[in-house]
N, C-alpha and C positions, 0 to 999 in steps of 0.2 A: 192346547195346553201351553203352548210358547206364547200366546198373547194372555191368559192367567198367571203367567209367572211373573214377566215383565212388569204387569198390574201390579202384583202384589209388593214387586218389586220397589217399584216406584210408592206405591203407597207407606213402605215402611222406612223406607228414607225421609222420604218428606215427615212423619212424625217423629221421626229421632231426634230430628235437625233440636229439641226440646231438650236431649240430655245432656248434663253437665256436666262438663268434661276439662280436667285440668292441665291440659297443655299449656304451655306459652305464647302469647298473640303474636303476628308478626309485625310487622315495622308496615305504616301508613303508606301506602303506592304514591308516586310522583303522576305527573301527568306525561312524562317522557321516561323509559328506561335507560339502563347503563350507556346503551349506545344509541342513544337518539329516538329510537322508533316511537311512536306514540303507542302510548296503551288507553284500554279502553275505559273511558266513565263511565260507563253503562254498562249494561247487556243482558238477554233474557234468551235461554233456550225452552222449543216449541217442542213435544215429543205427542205427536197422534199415534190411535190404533183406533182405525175403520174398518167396519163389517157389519153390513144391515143386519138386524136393528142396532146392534149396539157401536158403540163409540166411546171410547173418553180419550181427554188431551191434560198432557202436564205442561205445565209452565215455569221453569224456574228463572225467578226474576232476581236482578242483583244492581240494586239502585245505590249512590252515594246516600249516607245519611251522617250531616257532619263529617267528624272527619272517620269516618267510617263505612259503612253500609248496611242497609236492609235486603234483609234476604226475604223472598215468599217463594213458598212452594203450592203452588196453585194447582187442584183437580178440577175440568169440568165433566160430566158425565150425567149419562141418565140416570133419572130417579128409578123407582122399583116400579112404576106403571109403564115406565118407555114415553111418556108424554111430559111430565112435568122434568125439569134439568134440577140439576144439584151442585152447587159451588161451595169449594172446600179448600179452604189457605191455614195455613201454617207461617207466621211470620217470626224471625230472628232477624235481632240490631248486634251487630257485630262491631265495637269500638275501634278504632285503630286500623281499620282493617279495609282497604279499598276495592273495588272492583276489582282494579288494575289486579291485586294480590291472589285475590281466588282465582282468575287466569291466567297466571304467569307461568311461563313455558309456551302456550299454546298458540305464540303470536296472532290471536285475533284479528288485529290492525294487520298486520301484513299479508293476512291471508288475500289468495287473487280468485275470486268466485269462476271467473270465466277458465282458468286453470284447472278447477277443483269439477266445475260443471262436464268435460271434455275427459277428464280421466271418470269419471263416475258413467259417463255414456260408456265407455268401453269394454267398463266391466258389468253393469247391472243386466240384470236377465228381467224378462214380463212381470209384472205381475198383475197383467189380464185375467188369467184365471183362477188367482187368489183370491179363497174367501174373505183373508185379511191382507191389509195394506198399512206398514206402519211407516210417517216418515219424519225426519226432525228438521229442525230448523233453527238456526243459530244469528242474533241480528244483536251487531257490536256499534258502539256511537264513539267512534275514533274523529278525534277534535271537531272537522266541519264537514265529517262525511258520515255513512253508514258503513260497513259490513254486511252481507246477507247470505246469508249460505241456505243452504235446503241439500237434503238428504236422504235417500228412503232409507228402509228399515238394513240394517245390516247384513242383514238374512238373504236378501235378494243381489250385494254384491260380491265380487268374485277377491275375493284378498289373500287367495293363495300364493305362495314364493315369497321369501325375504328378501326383498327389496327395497330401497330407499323410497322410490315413490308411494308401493305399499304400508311401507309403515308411517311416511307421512298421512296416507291417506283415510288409514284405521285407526288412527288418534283420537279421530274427530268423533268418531262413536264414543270414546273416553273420558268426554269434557265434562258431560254432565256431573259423572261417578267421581269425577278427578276436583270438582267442587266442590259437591256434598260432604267427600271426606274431609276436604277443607275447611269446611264450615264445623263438621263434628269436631274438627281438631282447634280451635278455636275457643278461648273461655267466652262467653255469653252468659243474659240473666236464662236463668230453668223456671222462668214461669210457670206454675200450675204444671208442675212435672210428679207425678205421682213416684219418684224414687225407680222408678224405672226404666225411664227415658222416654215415657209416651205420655202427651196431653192428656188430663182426664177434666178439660173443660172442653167438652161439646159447643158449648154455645158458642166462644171466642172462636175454634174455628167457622161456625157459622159466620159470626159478626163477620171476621175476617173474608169469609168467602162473598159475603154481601158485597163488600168494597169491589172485592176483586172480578168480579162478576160486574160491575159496573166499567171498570177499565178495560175487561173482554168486549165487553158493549159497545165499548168507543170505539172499540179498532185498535186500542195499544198493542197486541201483539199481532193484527195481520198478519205482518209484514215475515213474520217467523212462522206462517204456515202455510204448506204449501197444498192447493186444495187440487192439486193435477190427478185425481185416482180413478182405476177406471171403470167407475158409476156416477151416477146421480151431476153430473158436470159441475162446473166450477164453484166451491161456495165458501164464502170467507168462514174465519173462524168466530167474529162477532156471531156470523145470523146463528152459533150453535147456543146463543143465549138465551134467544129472544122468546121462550117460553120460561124464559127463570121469575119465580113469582114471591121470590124470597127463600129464605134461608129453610131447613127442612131440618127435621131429627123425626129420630127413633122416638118410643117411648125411653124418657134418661131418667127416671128413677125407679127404684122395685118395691114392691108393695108386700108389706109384712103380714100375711095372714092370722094373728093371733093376736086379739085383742086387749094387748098391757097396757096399762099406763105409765108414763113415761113424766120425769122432771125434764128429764132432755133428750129430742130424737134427732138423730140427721136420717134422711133417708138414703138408702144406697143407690150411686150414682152411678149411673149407666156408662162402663168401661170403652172407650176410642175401639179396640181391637173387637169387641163384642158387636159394637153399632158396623164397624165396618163386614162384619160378617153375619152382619141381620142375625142376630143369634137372642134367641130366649130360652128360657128355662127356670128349674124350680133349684133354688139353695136352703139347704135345711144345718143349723147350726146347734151348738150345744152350748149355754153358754154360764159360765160360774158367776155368781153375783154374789156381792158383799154386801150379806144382811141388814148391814149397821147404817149402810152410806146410797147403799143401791148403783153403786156404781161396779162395770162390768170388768169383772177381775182375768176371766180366761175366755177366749173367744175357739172351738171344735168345731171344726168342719166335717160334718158327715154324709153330704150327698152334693155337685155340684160342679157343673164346669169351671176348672180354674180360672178362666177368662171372666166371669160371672162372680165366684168366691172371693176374691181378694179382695173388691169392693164392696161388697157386705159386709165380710173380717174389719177393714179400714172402718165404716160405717159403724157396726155393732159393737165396735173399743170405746165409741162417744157417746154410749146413750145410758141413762142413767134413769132406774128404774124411781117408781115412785113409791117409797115406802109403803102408804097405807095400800093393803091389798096386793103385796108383793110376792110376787112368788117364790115357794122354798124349792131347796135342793138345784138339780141340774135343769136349767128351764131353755124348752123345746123353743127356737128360730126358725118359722120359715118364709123364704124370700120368693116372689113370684115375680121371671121376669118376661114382661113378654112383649116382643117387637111390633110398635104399629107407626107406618109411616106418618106423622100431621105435619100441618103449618108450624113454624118451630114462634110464631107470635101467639098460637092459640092457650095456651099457659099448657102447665104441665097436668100430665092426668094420674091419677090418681095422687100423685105425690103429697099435696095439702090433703086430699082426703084423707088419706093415715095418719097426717100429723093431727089434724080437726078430732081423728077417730082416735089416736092413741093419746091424747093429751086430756 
């Protein structure tokens, strides 16, 4: 249950990082702070959770871009067969705003590995006979050196007593959460933000995950994973790619069981939260139409998982009936949605059928 939470955890961060949020940016990071130390230009933390069969790793990456940064929050993870992989990014450009800025406090650059390594022996217990093993990794590019920390899972160490070494040493679990909110707190564009702070373009996170599924490829975050667990021996995080055959989706549109004609249809788009909980089902609407114009005056939801309903609602406010052979009174919508894993190059399925069938 503690590596489902985590999951979910981490997945709902990463697609937040999308909601618009009117804070005030901070001030552009230097390449040195107040008193000299170097801060970092880079930096990406590595967060795995292993357990035959399954696995997935996050990656949150924090690159300059101009005088700013890009941020990606990167999933890899099995598909729904356990054979083919699945890569899944979320990227935000953050103006003004540096690496250095979303790490501050957390002296990166200064951190001493060999230090950090010698206290974590002391306290960490087995976990030989753990079905799960989760651990992170943290890799900084301080001027002409590295940073490289490794970590297991929290869980397995001992950070009982208020003590100074403790709470230096429990920080470190922190960094991640202690970004993210930095990022949410941040103004950025809301691309493709459906008004609720979650993507409701599938495919960009695809495209996105395509990119980033090539840079896991290379080796770009190796160096932030630590592959020491105890099964299966050593194996980088690149080879967890090397079945990725492209980009994947659900079925992303829902298919209108009733056959109207339509001046104008969009089909309804298969919800982020939905796709990640493989979820299908039937949405039945009621919907008012203005005889004169055919366009959809009140949208009634009568049967429907909410995660499922909204995006139909959204959908069915844009479609605009076609007079000749229009239907009177309150006229019956229903949405059929049902989840099937393809190749996300194969085109979409059914979706041009209904438009072909309703136009």
């Amino acid at each position: 249950m503690k590596r489902e939470i985590v999951i979910a955890h981490r997945l709902a961060a990463a697609f937040l990082v999308f909601a618009a949020f009117t804070a005030q940016a901070g001030t552009g990071g230097a390449a040195k702070g107040v008193e000299g130390a170097a801060r970092p230009a880079r930096f990406y933390i590595v967060e795995s959770w292993l357990g035959a069969p399954l696995w997935d790793h996050f990656i949150l990456q924090v690159e300059p871009e101009g005088s700013g940064s890009l941020v990606r929050d990167i999933r890899v993870r099995p598909g729904e067969t356990l054979v083919n992989v699945v890569v899944e990014s979320v990227n935000v450009s953050l103006p003004d705003v540096s690496p250095a800025d979303l790490s501050e406090g957390f002296g990166l650059c200064s951190a001493n590995p060999g230090e950090i390594d010698r206290e974590l022996k002391s306290r960490t217990r087995s976990i030989a006979e753990s079905d799960d093993a989760g651990r992170v990794g943290i890799v900084a590019t301080c001027g002409d050196h590295e940073v490289v920390l490794h970590f297991p899972h929290r869980g397995f160490v001992n950070l009982k007593g208020d003590t100074e070494e403790t709470r230096q040493l429990a920080r470190w679990w922190e960094f991640r959460r202690t970004v993210e909110e930095r990022v949410l707190g941040r103004p950025h564009p809301a691309s493709h933000s459906n008004g609720c702070g979650l993507p409701d373009a599938l495919d960009e996170i695809q495209r996105h995950g395509e990119a980033a599924a090539r840079d896991v490829g290379a080796g770009m975050f190796d160096k932030g994973f630590d592959p020491e667990l105890p099964w299966g021996g050593a194996r980088p995080l690149h080879d967890y790619v090397k079945d990725y055959a492209g980009p994947l989706a659900g079925r992303s549109e829902g298919r209108l069981r009733e056959h109207y004609r339509f001046q104008h249809y969009v089909a309804p788009g298969y919800p982020i939260g939905a796709f990640n909980a493989t979820l299908g089902g039937v949405v039945r609407l009621e919907l008012d139409v203005d005889p004169r114009s055919g366009d959809v005056l009140k949208v009634t939801v009568l049967q429907g998982n909410p995660l499922l309903a909204g995006a139909v609602v959204a959908a069915a406010r844009q479609w605009k009936f076609a007079l000749e052979g229009m239907p009177v009174g309150k006229v019956p919508a229903t949405v059929d949605f049902s989840f099937v894993w393809r190749p996300a190059d194969a085109g979409a399925i059914g979706s041009h059928e209904d438009l072909q069938r309703n136009q």
